[in-house]
C-alpha positions in Angstrom: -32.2 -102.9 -171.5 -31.0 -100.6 -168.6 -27.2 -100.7 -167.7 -26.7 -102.5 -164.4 -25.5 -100.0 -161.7 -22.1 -101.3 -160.5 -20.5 -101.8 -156.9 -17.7 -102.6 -155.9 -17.2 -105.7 -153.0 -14.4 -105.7 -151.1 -13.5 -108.4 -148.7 -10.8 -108.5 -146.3 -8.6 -111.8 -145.8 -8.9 -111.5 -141.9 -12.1 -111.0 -139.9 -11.5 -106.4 -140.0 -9.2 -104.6 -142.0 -8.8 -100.5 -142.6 -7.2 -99.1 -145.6 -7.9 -95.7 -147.5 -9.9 -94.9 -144.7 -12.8 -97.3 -144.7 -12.9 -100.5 -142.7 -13.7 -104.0 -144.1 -14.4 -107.5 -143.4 -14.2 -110.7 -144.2 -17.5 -110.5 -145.0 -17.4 -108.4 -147.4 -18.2 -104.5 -147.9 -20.0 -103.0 -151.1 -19.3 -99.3 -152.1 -21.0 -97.4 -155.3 -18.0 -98.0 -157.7 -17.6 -93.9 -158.0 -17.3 -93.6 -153.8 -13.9 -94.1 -153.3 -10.9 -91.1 -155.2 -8.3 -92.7 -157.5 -5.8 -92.7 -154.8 -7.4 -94.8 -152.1 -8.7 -97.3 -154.8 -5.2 -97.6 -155.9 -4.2 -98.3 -152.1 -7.2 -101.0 -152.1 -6.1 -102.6 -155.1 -2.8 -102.5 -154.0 -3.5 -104.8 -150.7 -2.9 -108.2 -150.6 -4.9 -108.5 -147.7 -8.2 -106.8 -149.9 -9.7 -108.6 -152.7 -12.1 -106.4 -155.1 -14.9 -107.8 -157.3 -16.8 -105.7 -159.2 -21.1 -107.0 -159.6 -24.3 -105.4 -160.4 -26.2 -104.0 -157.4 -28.9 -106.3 -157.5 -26.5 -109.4 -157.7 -24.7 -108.4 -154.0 -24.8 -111.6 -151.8 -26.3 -111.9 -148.8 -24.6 -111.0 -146.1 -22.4 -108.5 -147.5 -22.6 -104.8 -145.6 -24.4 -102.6 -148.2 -24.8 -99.7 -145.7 -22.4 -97.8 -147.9 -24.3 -98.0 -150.9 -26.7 -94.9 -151.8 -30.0 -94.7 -151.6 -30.8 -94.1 -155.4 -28.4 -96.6 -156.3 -29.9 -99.3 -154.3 -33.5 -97.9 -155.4 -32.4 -98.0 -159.4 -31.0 -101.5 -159.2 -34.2 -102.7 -157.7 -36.5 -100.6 -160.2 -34.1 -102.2 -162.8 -34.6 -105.5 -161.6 -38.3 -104.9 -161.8 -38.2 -104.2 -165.3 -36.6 -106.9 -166.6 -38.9 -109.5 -168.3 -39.5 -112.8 -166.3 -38.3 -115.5 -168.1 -41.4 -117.7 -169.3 -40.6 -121.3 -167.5 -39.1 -124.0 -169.6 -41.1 -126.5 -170.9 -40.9 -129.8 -169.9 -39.4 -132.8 -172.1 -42.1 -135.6 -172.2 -41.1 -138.8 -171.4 -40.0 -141.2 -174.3 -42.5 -143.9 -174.9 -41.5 -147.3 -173.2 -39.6 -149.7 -175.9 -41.2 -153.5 -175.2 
């Protein structure tokens, strides 16, 4: 199974927020995990007013902005996604017979 491609999602506590040079919201922002240098994730992390999560590309919620994610990145999560097996639908329990 192909290894997810990572992002990171960074939401601010109040509606816009800059730090290490980026601005973010309370909406949330998602980067490629390798876009930001050691020193401006440490100043990230180091925010109270910044909370980081770190998800698969193809499990980034809607609404997030994703405009700072690369192309390839965005195009191997999907291909990713399209690889994975569909999981054949449950079956359903049958009904136990009625007791008279």
């Amino acid at each position: 199974m192909p290894k997810a491609t990572i992002a990171l999602l960074i939401y601010a506590s109040v509606a816009t927020f800059r730090r290490a040079g980026h601005g973010f919201t309370d909406q949330g922002s998602a980067f490629n995990a390798d876009h930001f240098s050691e020193k401006q994730l440490a100043a990230i992390h180091a925010e109270p007013r910044l909370s980081v999560k770190e998800v698969p590309i193809d499990a980034i919620p809607e609404g997030v902005d994703t405009s700072d994610l690369s192309v390839e990145s965005v195009a191997t999560a999907k291909a990713d996604a399209k690889a994975k097996p569909e999981k054949a639908p449950a079956a359903k329990a049958k009904p136990a017979p009625a007791k008279e």
